[in-house]
C-alpha positions in Angstrom: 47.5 58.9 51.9 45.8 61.5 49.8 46.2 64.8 49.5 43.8 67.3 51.5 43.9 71.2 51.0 41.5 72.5 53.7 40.9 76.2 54.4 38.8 76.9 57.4 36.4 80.1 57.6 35.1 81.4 60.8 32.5 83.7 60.6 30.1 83.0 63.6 29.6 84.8 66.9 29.4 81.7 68.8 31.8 80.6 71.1 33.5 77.2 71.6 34.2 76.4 67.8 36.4 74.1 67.2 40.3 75.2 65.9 41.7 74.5 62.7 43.9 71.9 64.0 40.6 69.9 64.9 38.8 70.1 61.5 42.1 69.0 59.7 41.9 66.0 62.1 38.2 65.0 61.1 38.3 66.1 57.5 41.7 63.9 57.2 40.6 61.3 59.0 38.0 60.9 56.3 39.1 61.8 52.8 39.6 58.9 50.6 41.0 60.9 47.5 42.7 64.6 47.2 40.7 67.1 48.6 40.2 70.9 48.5 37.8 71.5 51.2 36.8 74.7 52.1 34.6 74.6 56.0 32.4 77.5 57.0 31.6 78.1 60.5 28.2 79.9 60.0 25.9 81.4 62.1 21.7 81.1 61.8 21.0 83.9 59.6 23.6 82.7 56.4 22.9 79.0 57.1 19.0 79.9 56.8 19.9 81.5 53.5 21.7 78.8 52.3 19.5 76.2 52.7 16.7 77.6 51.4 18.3 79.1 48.0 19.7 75.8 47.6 17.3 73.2 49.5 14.2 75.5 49.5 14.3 74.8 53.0 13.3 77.7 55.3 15.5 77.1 58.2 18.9 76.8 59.3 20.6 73.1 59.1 23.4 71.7 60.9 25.4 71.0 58.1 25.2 71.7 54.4 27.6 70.1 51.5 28.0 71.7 48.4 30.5 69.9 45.3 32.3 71.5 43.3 34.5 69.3 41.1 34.7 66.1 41.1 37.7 65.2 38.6 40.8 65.5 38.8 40.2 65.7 42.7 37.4 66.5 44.9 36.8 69.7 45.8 33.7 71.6 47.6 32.6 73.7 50.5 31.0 72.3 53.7 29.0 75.0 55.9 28.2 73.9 59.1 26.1 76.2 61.3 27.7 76.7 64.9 24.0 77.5 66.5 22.7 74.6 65.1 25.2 72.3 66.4 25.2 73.8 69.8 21.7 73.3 70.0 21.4 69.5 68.9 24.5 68.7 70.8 22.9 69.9 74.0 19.4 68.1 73.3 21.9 65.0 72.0 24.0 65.6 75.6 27.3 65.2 72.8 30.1 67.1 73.5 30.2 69.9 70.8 33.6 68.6 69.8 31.8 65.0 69.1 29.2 66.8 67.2 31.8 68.9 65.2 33.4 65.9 64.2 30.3 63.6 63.1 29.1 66.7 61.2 32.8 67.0 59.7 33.0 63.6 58.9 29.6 63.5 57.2 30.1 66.5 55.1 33.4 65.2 53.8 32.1 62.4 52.4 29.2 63.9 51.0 31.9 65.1 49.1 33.1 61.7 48.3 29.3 60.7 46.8 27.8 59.0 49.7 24.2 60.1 50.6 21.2 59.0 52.9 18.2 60.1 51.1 17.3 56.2 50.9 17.9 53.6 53.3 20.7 51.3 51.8 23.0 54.0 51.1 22.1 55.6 54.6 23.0 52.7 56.8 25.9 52.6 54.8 27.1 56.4 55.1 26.5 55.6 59.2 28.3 52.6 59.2 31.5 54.2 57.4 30.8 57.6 59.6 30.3 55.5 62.9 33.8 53.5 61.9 35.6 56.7 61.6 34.6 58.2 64.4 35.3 55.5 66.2 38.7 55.9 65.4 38.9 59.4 66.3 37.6 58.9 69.7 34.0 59.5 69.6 31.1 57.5 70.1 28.7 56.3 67.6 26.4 59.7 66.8 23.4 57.8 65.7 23.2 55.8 69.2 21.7 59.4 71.5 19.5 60.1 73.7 17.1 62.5 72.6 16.1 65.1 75.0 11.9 64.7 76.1 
């Protein structure tokens, strides 16, 4: 089983985020090699910054992946942004737990080189992200009903 170092950084207002326990439990559930992981719990106004110094994107995202090494072991930051997730897990009707976990699960293996900026390697990233999910508990996050 590899190796995962994961610190986990709180620095949102919002309520009902996830404990440490429960991003160890995703993040492990999904690292393939060592890891050193860093997760940010942000709220709007750093996640907005983020992605646009780095995306040029001018609004806050739900999740944002950023490498940092890739030999001898992985090692990176993953920000997700707590209003963001609220927000799509209530139009979603997830539970913010299911949503914290797909959004886990998909940072880490950002990490680990997958992407879905083209279709094969998307369906791929889903099928590996709905498999461990399923694993964990949760449902597939790509099958939701969008609210009107």
């Amino acid at each position: 089983m590899p190796n995962l170092h994961l610190a986990v950084q709180i620095v949102s207002e919002c309520v009902d985020i996830p404990d440490k326990r429960q991003f160890r439990q995703w993040a492990r559930a999904a690292v393939r090699v060592d890891t050193e992981v860093t997760i940010r719990i942000v709220d709007e106004a750093e996640g907005r910054a983020l992605n646009l110094a780095y995306r040029g994107k001018d609004y806050a995202t739900n999740v944002l992946t950023f490498v940092l090494e890739e030999t001898p072991h992985l090692q990176g930051d993953i920000v997700i942004c707590a209003p963001v997730v609220a927000t799509e897990a209530k139009a979603q009707h997830k539970s913010l737990a299911a949503h914290y976990a797909h959004l886990t699960v998909h940072g880490i293996l950002h990490l680990h080189g997958y992407d879905h900026e083209k279709e094969a390697p998307a369906e791929l990233m889903e099928a590996i992200e709905t498999a461990i999910l399923a694993k964990l508990g949760y449902a597939n996050p790509y099958l939701v009903i969008q609210d009107a």
